[in-house]
C-alpha atoms as a printed R data frame, in Angstrom:
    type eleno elety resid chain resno       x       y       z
1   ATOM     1    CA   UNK     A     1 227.213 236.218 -49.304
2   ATOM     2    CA   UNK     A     2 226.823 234.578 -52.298
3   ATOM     3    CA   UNK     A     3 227.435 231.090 -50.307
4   ATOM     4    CA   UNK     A     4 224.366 231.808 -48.401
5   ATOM     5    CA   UNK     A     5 222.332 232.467 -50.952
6   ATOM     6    CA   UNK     A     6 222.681 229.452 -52.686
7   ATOM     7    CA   UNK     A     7 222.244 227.477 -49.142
8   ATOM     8    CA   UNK     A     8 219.024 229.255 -49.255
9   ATOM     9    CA   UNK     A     9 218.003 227.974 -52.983
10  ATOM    10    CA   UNK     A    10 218.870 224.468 -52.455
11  ATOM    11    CA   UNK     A    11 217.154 224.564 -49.130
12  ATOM    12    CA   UNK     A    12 213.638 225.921 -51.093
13  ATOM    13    CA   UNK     A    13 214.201 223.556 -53.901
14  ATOM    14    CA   UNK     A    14 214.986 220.783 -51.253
15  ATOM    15    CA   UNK     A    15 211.341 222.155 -49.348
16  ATOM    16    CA   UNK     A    16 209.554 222.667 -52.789
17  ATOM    17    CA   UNK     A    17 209.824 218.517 -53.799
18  ATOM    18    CA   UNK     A    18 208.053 217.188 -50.901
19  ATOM    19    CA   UNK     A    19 205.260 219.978 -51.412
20  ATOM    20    CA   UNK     A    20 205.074 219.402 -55.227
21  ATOM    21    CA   UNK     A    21 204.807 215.533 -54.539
22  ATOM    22    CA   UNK     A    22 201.470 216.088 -52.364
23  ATOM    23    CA   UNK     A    23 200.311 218.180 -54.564
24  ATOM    24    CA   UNK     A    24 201.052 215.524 -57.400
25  ATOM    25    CA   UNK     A    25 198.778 212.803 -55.566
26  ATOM    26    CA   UNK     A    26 196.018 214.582 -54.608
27  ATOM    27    CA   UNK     A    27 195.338 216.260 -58.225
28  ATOM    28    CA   UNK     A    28 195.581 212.490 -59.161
29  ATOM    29    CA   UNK     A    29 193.246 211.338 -56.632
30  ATOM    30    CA   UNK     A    30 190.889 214.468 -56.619
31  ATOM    31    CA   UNK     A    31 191.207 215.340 -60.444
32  ATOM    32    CA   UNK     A    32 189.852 211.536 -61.104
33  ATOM    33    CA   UNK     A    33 186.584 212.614 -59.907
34  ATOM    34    CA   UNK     A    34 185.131 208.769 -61.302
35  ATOM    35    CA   UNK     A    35 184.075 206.362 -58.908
36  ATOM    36    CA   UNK     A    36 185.440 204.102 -61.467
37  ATOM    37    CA   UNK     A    37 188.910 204.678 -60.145
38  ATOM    38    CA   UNK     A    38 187.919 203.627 -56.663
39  ATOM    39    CA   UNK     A    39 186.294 200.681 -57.704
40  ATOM    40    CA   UNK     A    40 189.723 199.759 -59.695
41  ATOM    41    CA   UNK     A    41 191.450 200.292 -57.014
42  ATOM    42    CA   UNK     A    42 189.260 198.619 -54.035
43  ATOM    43    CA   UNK     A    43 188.196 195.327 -56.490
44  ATOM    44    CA   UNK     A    44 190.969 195.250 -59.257
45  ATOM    45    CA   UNK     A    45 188.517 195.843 -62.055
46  ATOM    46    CA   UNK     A    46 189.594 197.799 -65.346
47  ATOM    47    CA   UNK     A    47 185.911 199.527 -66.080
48  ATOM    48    CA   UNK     A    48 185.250 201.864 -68.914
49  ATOM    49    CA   UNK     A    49 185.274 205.365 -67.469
50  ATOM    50    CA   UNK     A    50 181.843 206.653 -66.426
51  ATOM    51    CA   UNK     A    51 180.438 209.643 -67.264
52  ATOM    52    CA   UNK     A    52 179.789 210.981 -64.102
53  ATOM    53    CA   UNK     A    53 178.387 209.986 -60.607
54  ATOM    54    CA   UNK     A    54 174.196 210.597 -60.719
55  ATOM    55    CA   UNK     A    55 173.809 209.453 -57.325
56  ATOM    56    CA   UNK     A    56 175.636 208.643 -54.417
57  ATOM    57    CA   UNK     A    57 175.369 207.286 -50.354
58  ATOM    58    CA   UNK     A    58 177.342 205.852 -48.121
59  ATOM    59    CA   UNK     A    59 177.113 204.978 -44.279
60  ATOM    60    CA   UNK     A    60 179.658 207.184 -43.104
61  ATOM    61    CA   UNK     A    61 183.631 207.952 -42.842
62  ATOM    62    CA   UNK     A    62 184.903 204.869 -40.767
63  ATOM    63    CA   UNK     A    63 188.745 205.000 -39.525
64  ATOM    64    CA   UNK     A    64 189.042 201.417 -40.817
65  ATOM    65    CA   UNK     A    65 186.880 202.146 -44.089
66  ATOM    66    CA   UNK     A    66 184.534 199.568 -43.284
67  ATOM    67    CA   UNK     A    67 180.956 200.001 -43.822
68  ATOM    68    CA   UNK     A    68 178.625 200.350 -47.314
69  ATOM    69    CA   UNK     A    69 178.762 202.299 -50.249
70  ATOM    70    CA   UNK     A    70 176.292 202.760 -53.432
71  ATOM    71    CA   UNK     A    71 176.700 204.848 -56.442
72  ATOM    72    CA   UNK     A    72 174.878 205.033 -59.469
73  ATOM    73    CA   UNK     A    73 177.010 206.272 -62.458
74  ATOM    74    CA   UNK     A    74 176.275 206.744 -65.799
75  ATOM    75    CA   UNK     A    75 177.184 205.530 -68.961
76  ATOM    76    CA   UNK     A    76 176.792 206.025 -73.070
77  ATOM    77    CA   UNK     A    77 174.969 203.120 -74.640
78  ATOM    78    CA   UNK     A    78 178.102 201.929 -76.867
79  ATOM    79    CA   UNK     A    79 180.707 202.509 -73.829
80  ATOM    80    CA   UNK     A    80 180.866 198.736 -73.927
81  ATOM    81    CA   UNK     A    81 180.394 198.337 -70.326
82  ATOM    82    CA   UNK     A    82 178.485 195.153 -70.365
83  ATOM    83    CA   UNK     A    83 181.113 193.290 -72.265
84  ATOM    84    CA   UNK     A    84 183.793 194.924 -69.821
85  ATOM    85    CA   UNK     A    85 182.084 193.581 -67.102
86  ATOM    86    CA   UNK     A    86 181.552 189.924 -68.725
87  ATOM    87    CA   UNK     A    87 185.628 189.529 -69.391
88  ATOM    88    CA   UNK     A    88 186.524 191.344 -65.468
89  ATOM    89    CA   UNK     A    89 183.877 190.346 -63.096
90  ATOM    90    CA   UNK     A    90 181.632 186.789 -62.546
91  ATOM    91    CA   UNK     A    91 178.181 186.970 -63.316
92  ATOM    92    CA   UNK     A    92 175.400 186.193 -60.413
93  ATOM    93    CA   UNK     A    93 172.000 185.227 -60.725
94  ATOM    94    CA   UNK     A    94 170.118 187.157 -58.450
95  ATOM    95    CA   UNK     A    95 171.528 190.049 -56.149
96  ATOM    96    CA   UNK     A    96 168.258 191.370 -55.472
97  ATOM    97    CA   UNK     A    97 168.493 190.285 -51.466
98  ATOM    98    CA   UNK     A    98 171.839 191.140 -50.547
99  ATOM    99    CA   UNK     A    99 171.627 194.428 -52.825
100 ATOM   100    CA   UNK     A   100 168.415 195.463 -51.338
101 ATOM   101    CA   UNK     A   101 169.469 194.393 -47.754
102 ATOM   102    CA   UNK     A   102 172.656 196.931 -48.205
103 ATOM   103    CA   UNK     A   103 170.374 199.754 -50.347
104 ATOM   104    CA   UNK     A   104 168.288 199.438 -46.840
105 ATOM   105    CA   UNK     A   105 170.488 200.091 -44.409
106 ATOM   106    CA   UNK     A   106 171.768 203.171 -46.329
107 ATOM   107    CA   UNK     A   107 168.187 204.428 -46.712
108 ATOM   108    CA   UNK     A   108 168.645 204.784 -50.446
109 ATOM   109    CA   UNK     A   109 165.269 206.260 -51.974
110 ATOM   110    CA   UNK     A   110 162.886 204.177 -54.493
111 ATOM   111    CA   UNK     A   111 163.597 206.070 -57.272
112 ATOM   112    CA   UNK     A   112 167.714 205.751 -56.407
113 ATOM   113    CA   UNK     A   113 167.480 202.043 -56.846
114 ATOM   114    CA   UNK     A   114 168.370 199.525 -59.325
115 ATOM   115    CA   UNK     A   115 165.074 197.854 -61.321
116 ATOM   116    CA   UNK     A   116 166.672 194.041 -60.444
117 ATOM   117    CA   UNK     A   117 164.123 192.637 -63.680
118 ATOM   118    CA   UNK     A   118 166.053 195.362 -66.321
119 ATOM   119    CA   UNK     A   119 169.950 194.748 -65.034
120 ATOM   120    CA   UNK     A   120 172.113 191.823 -65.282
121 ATOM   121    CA   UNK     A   121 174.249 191.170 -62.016
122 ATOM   122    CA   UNK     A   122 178.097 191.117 -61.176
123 ATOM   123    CA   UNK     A   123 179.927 190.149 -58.544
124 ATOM   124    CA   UNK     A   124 183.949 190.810 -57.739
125 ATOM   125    CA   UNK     A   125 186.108 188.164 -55.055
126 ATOM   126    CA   UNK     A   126 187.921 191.376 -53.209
127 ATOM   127    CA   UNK     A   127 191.863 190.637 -53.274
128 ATOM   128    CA   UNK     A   128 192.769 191.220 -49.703
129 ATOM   129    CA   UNK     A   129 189.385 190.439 -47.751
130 ATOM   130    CA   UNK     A   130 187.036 187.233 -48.719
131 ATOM   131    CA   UNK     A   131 184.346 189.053 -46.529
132 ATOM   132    CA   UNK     A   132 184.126 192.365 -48.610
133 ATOM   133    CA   UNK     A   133 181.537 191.933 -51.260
134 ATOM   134    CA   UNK     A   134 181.173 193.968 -54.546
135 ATOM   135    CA   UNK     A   135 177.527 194.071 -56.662
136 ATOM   136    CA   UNK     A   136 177.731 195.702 -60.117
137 ATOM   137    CA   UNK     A   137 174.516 195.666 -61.803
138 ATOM   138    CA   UNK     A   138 174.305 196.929 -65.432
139 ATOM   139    CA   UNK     A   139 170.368 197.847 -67.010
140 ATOM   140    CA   UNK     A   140 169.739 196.097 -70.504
141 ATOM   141    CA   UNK     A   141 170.791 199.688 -71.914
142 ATOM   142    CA   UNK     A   142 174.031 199.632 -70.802
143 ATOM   143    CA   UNK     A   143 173.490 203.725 -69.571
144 ATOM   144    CA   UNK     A   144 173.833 202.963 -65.998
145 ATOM   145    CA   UNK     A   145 175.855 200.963 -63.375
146 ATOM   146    CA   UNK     A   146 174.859 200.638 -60.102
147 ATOM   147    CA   UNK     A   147 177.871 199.736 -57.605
148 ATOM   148    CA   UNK     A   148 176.829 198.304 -54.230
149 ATOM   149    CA   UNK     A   149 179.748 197.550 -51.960
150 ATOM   150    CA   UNK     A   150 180.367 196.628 -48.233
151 ATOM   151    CA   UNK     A   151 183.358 196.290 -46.096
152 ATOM   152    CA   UNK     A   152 184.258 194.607 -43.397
């Protein structure tokens, strides 16, 4: 009796690890609720946490995870996210076209977009995919980020 009942422990513990591993990952995944996470792990870029998501719009689930994203987080004034973003991504001119081309096709509202003459523009190579592109654009305050992404 008391052979079985020990079978029947180590079986539940044995049953319990795989459960408490799942568990594990997703609070890890879902209890990281910042987009800033994604971005760090889509781009390899080591942003300042956000403090939250204001808006948010994508074209869809894909099975191959292609397609656009744009999210508009926000930040505090002295997060230092400017300077983050001067030391981990390479500074572009002018996104306005591609940015507005992408904002487009996800039918992003006027009031949703970025004001290109009060935000200074980033841009990330993608470390598996030359074709993926990554916009960051920072306003002159430093409150907000706007993250404009497409895969291919």
């Amino acid at each position: 009796m008391a052979g079985g009942e020990s079978m029947w422990k180590l079986m539940g513990g044995l049953l319990a690890l795989p459960v408490l591993l799942v568990l594990s990952v997703l609070m890890i995944f879902w209890g990281s609720g910042d987009y800033v996470r994604t971005v760090q792990l889509n781009w390899e870029l080591e942003l300042p946490a956000s403090e939250g998501c204001l808006y948010s719009s994508d074209n869809g689930t894909s099975p191959l995870g292609d397609g656009e994203r744009y999210h508009v987080l926000a930040y505090d004034g002295d997060s230092g996210l400017e300077e983050t973003l001067t030391e981990e991504a390479t500074p572009v001119s002018s996104a306005e076209v591609p940015v507005t081309e992408i904002l487009d096709l996800l039918a992003v509202p006027a009031d949703q977009r970025p004001d290109f003459s009060d935000c200074r523009g980033f841009t990330a190579a993608h470390p598996t995919d030359e074709r993926n592109r990554l916009y960051l654009l920072v306003n002159s305050a430093g409150t907000r980020l706007y993250v404009v992404e497409c895969f291919f």
